[in-house]
N, C-alpha and C positions, 0 to 999 in steps of 0.2 A: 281563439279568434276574437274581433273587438265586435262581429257583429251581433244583434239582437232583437230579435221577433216579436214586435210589439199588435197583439189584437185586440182590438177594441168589440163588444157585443154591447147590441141595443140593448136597451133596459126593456125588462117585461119578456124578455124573450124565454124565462124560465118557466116551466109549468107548476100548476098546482103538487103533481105529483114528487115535484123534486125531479125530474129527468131534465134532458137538455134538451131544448127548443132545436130545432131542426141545423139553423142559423147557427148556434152554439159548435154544436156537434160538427158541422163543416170547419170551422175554424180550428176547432182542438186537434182535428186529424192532420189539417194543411201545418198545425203547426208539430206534432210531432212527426209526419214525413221528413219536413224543413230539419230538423232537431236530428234525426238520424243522415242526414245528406253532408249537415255540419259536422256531425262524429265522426262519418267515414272519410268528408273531404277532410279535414283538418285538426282535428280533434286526438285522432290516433297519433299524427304525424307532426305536431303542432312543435313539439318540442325536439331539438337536434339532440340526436345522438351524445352521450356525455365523454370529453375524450378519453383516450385508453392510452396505454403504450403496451409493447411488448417486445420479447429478446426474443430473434430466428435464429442467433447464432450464438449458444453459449458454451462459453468455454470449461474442463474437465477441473473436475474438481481437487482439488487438493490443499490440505491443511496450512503446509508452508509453503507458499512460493511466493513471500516477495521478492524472488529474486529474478524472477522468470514476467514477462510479460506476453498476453498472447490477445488476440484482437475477437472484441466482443461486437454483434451488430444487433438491429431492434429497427421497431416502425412504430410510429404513432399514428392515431385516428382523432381528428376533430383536432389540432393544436391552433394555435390563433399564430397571428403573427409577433417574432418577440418574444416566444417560449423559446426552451430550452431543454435539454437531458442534464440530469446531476447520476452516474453509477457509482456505486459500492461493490465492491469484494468483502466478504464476512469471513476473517482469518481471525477468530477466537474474536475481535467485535468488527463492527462494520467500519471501513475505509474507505474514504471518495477517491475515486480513479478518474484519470491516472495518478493523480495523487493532490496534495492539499495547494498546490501552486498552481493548478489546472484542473480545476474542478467542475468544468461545462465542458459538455457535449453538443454541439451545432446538429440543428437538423435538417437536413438537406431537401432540398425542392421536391423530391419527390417522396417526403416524409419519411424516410429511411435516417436511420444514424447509424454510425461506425467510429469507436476509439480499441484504445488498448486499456488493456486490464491486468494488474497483478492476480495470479493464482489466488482461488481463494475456496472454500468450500460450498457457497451460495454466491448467489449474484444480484444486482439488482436495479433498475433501470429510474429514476422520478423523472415524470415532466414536471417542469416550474418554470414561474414567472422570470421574467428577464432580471428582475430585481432580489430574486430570492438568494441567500447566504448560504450555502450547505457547510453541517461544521463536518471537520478533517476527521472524525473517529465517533462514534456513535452505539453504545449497548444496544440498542434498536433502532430498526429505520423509521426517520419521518415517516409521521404517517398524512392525509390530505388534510389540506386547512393552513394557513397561513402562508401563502406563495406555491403550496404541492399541490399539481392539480390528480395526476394520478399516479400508482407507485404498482409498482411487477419486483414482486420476490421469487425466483426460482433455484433448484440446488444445481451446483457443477452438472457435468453431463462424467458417463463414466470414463474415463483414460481407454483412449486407443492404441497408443504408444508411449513413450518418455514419452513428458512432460519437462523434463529439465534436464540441459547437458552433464556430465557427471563426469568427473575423474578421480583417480584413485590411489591415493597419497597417504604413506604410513601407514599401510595397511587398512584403510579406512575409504566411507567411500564423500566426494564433497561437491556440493552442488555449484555450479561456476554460476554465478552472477551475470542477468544477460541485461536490468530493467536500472532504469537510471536510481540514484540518490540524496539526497540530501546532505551526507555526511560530508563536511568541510566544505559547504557549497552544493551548487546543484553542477553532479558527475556525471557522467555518460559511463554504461559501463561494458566491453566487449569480452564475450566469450573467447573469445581469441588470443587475450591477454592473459591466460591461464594455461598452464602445461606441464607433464612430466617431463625433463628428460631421460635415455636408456640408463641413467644411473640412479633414477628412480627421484630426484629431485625437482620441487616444485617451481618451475620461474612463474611471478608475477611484473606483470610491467605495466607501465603506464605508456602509452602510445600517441603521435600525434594523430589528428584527423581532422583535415583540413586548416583550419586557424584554430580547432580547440583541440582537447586531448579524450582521449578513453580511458577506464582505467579498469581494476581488476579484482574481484573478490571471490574466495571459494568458502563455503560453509558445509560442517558435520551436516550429514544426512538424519542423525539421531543425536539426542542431548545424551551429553554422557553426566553434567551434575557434580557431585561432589569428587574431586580427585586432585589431580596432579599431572597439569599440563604443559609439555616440555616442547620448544621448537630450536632448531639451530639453526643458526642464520649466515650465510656470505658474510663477506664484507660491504656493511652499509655508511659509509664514511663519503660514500662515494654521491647519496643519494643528494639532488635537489633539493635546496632550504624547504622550497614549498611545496615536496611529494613528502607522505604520511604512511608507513608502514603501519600497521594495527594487527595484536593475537588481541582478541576479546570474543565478552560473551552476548547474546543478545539475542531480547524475548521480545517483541515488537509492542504487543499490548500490556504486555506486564509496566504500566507507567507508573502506578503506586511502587516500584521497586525499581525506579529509575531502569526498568526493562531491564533488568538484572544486571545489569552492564560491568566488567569490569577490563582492565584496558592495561596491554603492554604498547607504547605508542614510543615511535623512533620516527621523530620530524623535527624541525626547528621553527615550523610553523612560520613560514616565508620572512625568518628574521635570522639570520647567518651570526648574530651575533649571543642568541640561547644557545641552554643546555640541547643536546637533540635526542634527549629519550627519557620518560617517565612512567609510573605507576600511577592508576588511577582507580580510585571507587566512584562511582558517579554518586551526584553528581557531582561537576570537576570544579564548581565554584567553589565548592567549602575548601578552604586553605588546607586544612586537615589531611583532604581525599586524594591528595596531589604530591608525592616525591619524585623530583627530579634528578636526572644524574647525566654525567656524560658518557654516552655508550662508541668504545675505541675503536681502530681500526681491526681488522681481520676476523676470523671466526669470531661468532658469539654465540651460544647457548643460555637460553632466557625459561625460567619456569616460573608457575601459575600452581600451589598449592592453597584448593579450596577447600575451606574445613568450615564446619557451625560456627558462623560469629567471626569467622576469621581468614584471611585471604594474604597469603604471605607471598611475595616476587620476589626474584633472585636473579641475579647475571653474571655469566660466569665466562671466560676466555676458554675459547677451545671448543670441540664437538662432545664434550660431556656435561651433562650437568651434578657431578657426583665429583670432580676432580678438579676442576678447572679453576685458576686463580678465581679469586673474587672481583669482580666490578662492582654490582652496588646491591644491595638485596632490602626490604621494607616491608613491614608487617602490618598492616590494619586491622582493627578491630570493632571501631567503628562504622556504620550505615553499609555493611558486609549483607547483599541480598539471599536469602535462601534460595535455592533451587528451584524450578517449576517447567519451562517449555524453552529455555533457551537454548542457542545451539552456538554451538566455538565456531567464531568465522578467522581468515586472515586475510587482511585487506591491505590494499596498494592505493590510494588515492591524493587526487589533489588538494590543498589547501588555497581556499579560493579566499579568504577573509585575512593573508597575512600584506604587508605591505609589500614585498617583492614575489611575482606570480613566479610559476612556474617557467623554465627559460630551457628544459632540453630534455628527451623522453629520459624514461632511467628503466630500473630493474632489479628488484631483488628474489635470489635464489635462497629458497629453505630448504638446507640438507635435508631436514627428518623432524618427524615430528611423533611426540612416543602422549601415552596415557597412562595413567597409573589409580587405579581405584582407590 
């Protein structure tokens, strides 16, 4: 508080003994009564609470789920007007959710927030200034100081049920894709768009909804790493310039290893006048990392043998990969990632960055899909 106790004693009022004059004595008590009335009226209370935030609703833990979105909620105490929420999911490092293109969380009148969050093994909530930058990936989180005013780390909660829809194709089991992406534009992605049919075949398709589209991705449940990976495919002759088939592999944080990526890709990349299928090591800039070929009509079977150092494609006509004419086959040698946490996805999506968009749903059926250690 700004106020201040000033008393004044006559001169002389001290005695020879060194004691306090009567006079003295009366003041030194009025002022520490006064002294204690100021500590209890305001002294204790003087300064406001320092704000806080925290998560009431956290969502079940789990390693891999970006594929999976589920809704996280939290309250803050003491935020000024003009702050904000930045959250993170920590899947091997920290991720801002719902992801790097939406990276605020609004808090609502009654100090409460609410978004969506990719699965992740920890969670984590910052208040920050209206002006603060949260970056997209992080080995640790912000901690306060420079726009953070306070930060809440907590771990998943334990699984009550699935966590992710699953089906079960080649003998194997594969997580359907429900949480939007990035890949060839920003996708929307529907569980829906993924299925067996009784002959044990996987359709993936791209859907409309509303004026934009859905589309579709299933991924291994477990990295299977070094081998020989085979898919057989319909016929995709049929597909849209601007929809993108993809078999590839991919570690999300593994970015010193281009996320391990590597890529059977059948699209024309919304230009009708390209090749419309290539091999790829990421990344796809080095001229090198990139064979293209033309992949024909009717059956096609496509493999993926990964070795040390070495990552060899092949396309063959027919439902074998052992017999079937030749279509175009390409060996790398070069920027070949070793193994770590990846897992084989196959994706259906649009190509949102070619000059002719997408113009009519589509669909591709994969007979089978085999592994070989």
């Amino acid at each position: 508080m700004g106020a201040h106790l000033v008393a004044r004693v006559p001169e002389g009022s001290e005695t020879r003994s060194g004691e306090l004059a009567p006079a003295r004595q009366v003041v030194r008590t009025l002022a520490a009564a006064l002294g204690l009335v100021l500590s209890a009226g305001c002294g204790g209370v003087s300064e406001s609470p320092r704000p806080s935030i925290q998560l009431t609703q956290v969502p079940p833990a789990d390693p891999g789920g970006p594929d999976t979105l589920v809704t996280i909620e939290g309250r803050v105490e003491g935020a000024s007007p003009g702050q904000r929420v930045v959250l993170f999911n920590k899947s091997g490092v920290w991720w801002v959710q719902p992801g790097a293109g939406e990276p605020y969380t609004e808090i609502g009148a009654d100090a409460t927030f609410r978004n969506a969050t990719h699965l992740g093994t920890e969670y984590a909530a910052l208040l920050v200034e209206a002006d603060y930058e949260p970056p997209a990936r992080a080995d640790t989180l912000p901690e306060p100081g420079g726009g953070v005013i306070a930060v809440m780390a907590v771990p998943g909660t334990a699984a009550t049920g699935p966590v992710h829809r699953t089906l079960s194709f080649g003998g194997y089991e594969w997580i359907v894709r429900g949480a939007p992406s990035d890949r060839g534009g920003r996708n929307q992605y529907d569980p829906d768009n993924a299925w067996t049919d009784d002959q044990g075949a996987l359709h993936l398709r791209i859907a409309a909804a509303g004026d934009d589209w859905t589309c579709a991705e299933v991924a291994l449940t477990r990295r299977m790493g070094y081998g020989t990976y085979v898919v057989t495919i319909h016929d995709v002759s049929h597909l849209d310039p601007a929809a993108v088939f993809t078999l590839f592999t991919w570690d999300g944080p593994a970015v010193e290893q281009n996320h391990r990526e590597l890529d059977l890709e059948i699209s024309r990349w919304g230009d009708p006048a390209v090749q419309n299928a290539q091999y790829v090591v990421q990344p796809y800039y080095v001229p090198t990392n990139v064979s293209g070929f033309e992949a024909p009509a009717g059956v096609l079977t496509h493999s993926l043998t990964w070795e040390p150092g070495r990552a060899s494609f092949r396309t063959v006509r027919g439902p074998s990969a052992s017999d079937g004419a030749l279509v175009s086959e390409h060996v790398f040698t070069s920027g070949v990632p070793s193994p770590g946490n990846e897992r084989l996805r196959l994706n259906l999506y649009v190509f949102r960055r070619g000059a002719q968009p997408l113009e009519s749903p589509t669909e591709v059926v994969v007979e089978k899909f085999e592994y070989f250690p």
